[in-house]
N, C-alpha and C positions, 0 to 999 in steps of 0.2 A: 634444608636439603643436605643430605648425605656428602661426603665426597669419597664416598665408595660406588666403584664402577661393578657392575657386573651384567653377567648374559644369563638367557637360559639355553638351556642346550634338550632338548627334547622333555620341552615343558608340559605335553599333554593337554588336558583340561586345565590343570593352572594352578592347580593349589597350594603347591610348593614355591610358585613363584608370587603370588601373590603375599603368601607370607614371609617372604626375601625383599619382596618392597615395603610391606609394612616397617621390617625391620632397619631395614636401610633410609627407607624416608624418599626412595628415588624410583622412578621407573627402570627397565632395565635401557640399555643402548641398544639393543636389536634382538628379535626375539630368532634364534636358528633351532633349526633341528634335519633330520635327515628324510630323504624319500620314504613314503608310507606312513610318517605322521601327519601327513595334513589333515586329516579328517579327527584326529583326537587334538591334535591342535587348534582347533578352528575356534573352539568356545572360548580359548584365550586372548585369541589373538583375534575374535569379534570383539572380546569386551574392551580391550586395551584403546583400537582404534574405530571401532562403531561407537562405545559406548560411552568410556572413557574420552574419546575422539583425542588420545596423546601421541597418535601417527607414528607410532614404534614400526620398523620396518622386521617385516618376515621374512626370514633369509634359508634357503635350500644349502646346505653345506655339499652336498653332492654335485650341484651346478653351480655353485660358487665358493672359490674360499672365503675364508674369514678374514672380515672388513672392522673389523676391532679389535685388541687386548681389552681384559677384562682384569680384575681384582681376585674377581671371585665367579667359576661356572656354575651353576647349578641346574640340574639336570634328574628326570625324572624317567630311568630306562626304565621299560618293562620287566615287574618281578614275577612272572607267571612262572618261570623253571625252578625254585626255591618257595613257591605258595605252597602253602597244605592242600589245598585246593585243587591241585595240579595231579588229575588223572592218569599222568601219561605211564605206561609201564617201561619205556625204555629210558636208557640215560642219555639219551638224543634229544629226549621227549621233556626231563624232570631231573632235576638234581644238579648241583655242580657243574656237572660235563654236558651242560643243556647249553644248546646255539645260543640262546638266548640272552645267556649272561653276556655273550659277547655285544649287548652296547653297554652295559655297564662301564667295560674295558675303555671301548671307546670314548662315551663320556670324559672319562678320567686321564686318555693317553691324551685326546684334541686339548681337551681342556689345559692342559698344560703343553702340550708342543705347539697346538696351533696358537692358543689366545693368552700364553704366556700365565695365567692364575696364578694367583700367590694362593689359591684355596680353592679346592674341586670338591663338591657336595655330590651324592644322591644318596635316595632314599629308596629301602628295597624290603623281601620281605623278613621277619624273626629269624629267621632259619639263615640268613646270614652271618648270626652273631653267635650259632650256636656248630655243633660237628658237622654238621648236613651240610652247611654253608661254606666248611673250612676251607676246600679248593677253593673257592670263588675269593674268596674275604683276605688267601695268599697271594691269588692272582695279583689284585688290585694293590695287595703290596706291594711285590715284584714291582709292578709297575710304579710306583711311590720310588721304593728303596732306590731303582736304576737312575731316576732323574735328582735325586736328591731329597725328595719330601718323604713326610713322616706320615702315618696314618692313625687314624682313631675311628672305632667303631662304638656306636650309643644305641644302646638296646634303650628305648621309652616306648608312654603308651599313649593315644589322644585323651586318657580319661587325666591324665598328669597337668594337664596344657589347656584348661578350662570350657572343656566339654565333655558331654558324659558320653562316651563312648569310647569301648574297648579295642582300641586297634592296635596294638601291639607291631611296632614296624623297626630296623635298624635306618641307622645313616652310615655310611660312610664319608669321613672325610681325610680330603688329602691336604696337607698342610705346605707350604714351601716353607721349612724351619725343619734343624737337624733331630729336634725333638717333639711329640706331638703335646699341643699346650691341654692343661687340664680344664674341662666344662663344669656349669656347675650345674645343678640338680634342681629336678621343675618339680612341684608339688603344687598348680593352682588351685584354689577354691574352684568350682562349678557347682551350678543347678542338677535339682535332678533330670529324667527325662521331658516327666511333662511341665517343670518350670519351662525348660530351655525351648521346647517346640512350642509355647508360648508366645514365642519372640512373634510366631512368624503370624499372620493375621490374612484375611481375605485379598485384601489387597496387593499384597505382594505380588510381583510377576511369578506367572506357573503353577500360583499356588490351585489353580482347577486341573491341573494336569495328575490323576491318582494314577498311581504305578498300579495295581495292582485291583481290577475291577472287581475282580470277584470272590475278594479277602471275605465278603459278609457273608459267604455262600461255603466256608470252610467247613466241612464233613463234622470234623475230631469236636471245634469249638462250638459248632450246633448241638451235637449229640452233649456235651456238658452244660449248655446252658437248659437243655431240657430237661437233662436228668435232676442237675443240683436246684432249680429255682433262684440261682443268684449268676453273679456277674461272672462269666469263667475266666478276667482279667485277675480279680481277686481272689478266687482260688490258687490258680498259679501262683501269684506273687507271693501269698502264705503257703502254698505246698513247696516254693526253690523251684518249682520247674521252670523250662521255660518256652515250653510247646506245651501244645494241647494234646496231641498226640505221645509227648511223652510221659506226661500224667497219669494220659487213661492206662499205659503199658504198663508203669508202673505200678499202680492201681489192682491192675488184674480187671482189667473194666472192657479189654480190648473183643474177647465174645458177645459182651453185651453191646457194645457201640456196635459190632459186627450186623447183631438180630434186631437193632433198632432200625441201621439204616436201609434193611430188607424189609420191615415192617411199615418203612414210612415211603417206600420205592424211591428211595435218594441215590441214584447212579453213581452220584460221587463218590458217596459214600461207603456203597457197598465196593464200588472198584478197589479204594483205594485199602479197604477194611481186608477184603477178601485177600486184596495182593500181599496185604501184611502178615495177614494169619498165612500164607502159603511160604511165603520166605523165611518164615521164624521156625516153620515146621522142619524147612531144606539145613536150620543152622543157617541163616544167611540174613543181613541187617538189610535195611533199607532206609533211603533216602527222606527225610523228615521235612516236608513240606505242607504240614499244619501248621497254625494262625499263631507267632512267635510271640512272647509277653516280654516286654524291660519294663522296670521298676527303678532305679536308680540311676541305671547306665545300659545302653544300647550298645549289642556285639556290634563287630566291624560293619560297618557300609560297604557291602558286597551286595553283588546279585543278588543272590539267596536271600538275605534277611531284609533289601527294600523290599521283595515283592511280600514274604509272608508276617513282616513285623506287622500288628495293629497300631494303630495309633491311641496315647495313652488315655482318648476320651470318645472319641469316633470309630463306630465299628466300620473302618476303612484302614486301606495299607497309609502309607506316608505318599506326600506328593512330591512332584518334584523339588521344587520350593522347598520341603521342610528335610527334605534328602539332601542338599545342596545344604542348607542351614546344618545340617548336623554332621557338614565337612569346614564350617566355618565361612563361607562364602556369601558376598553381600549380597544381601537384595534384591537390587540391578543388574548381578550377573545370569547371565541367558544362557540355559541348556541350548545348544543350535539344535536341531531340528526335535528336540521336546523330547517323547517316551521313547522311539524309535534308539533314541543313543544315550539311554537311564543308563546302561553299566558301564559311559566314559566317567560317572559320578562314581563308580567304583576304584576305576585303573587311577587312583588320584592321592594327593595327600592333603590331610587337616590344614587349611590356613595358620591356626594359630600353634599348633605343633612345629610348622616350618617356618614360624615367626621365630621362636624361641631357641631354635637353633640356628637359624641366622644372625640371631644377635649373638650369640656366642662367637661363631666368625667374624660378627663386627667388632665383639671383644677383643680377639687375637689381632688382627691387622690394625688395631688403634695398641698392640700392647700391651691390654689389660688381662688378658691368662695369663698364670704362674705357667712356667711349663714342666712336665716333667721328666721320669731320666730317662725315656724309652723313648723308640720313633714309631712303636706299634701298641698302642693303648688301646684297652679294652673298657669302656662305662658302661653300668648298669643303673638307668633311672630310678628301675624299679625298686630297685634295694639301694642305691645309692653305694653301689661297689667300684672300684679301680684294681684292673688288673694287668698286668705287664704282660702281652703277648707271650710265649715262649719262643716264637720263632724271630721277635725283635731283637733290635742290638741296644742293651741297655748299658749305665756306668757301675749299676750295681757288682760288688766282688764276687766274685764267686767263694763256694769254701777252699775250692784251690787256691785260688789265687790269695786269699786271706791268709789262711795258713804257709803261705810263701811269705 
């Protein structure tokens, strides 16, 4: 057992926290979060004490204060105002100056005023670590610099952290040290897709639960398997595409799929043909929700890509089970109420992503990071870059000051 203490602080479905106990070797001491997460809470904080039956207590911060200091918070706000994915056209709605970031803030102020941390974590999205994110990524500094801690932002991906998918996410962490300590650099081996969804087998809990019933009825991937005589999985995967739909476009094939699926009275198909050729005609793109192909590694775990991924041997989407599985998550952990709540599997982070950066934390509080001369560090996994904030206080000279 660890003798590192920590909480979660708007755990969600769990993934983050569960890779904070891997890391730590400890349960947490009580699981809080605020009004309105109980329902993306709930599958954590079943498994914890249904499943697990380790009687961790759930705590409302709103209706009660905080009944513990903690080590280390970590905390998984909502990155919806900073996702690429985020529609919204005003700056109320997306970006920076979105309500939304405001639990981030939270996370980061409680965590250290109320539960004392010697280290506040979350995890939010790319666009954090990059211009788009710059307000938000100052905020949380503001917030650092005034109490005395230092910050680090870690641009990595889940395909780094020993599974094959591309999820590109930042962390922020806040340190209590004048300087933020340096992390080191994850490069796991992993399987490809279809080793890794291997794992999961009939048996497993959920695994009859398919997200996406009517993946084998897909317009774009019918009309290819008809036309080519072969698998339209391996098409793709030798053409780089990685829709069916975007083949045939590229192809030049999208009039022919059009006149096949009027000749074959495929509703689907012609809807979705016809609406295509009519949008392209306006100058106008559309929404790509034909049959998606991965080959080595699987884009993010979103909406979008459980329902129209195939599965790399079954002409079927992914089930719950192997959706869970390719966030890292055991077994016996139980979606609560099954398909109804597939995109709490989304609003989540990788197990073993958030193992790997908690060991890091558990590095710094035992001592073990070097630190370096800045309190606002910037890593990049991907490239395995360090770079000094501009808006930090480092000990570096300046040329003025040199040349004095």
């Amino acid at each position: 057992m660890s003798d590192i203490n920590w909480i979660p602080l708007i755990p969600l479905i769990g993934g983050q926290m569960l890779g904070a106990e891997k890391a730590f070797g400890t349960p947490p001491k009580a699981i809080y979060s605020y009004d309105g997460f109980q329902s993306n809470d709930s599958h954590y904080v079943n498994y914890q004490n249904n499943v697990k039956k380790a009687g961790v207590e759930y705590i409302i911060l709103d209706e009660n204060g905080p009944r513990h200091t903690a080590d280390v918070v970590s905390g998984t706000p909502p990155c919806a105002a900073l996702s690429q994915l985020n529609t919204g056209q005003t700056a109320a709605a997306k970006g920076a100056t979105c309500e939304k970031n405001e639990w981030m803030y939270k996370v980061f102020e409680d965590g250290i005023d109320l539960f004392k941390a010697k280290v506040v974590v979350v995890e939010n999205a790319p666009a954090l670590y990059t211009n788009k994110g710059r307000g938000v990524a100052d905020k949380l500094f503001e917030i650092c610099t005034l109490r005395g801690y230092s910050l680090t932002l870690y641009k990595t991906s889940t395909m780094y952290h020993g599974i094959p998918q591309a999820r590109d996410r930042t962390f922020a962490i806040g340190w209590k040290s004048e300087k933020a300590p340096i992390m080191s650099w994850y490069k796991r081996d992993r399987k490809n897709f279809q080793e890794y969804l291997a794992e999961v087998d009939s048996t497993h809990l959920q695994q009859n639960l398919v997200i996406n019933q009517k993946l084998d009825d897909e317009p774009y991937f019918q009309f290819l398997r008809s036309r080519t005589n072969e698998n339209p999985r391996d098409l793709l995967i030798k053409s780089g595409n990685i829709t069916a739909f975007n083949y045939i476009n590229r192809s030049g094939l999208l009039p022919e799929a059009n006149k096949w699926f009027h000749d074959t009275n495929h509703e689907r198909g012609i809807k979705v043909s016809d609406h295509a050729i009519k949008k392209f005609a306006d100058s106008k793109g559309i929404w790509d929700s034909s049959t998606h192909v991965f080959n080595e590694c699987m884009n993010a775990v979103i909406g979008r890509n459980l329902a129209d991924t195939i599965h790399p041997i079954h002409d079927r989407s992914l089930t719950i089970r192997e959706a869970l599985h390719m966030m890292g998550f055991p077994h016996d952990f139980e979606l609560v109420g099954g398909l109804a709540k597939m995109n709490h599997i989304a609003q989540n982070v990788p197990v073993p992503t958030s193992r790997d950066i908690h060991t890091e934390i558990g590095k710094f509080l035992r001592g073990e990071l070097p630190l370096s001369n800045t309190n606002y560090l910037r890593q990049n996994n991907h490239y395995e870059t360090i770079e000094n904030d501009p808006a930090g206080k480092t000990d570096m000279a300046s040329l003025a000051e040199f040349f004095v």
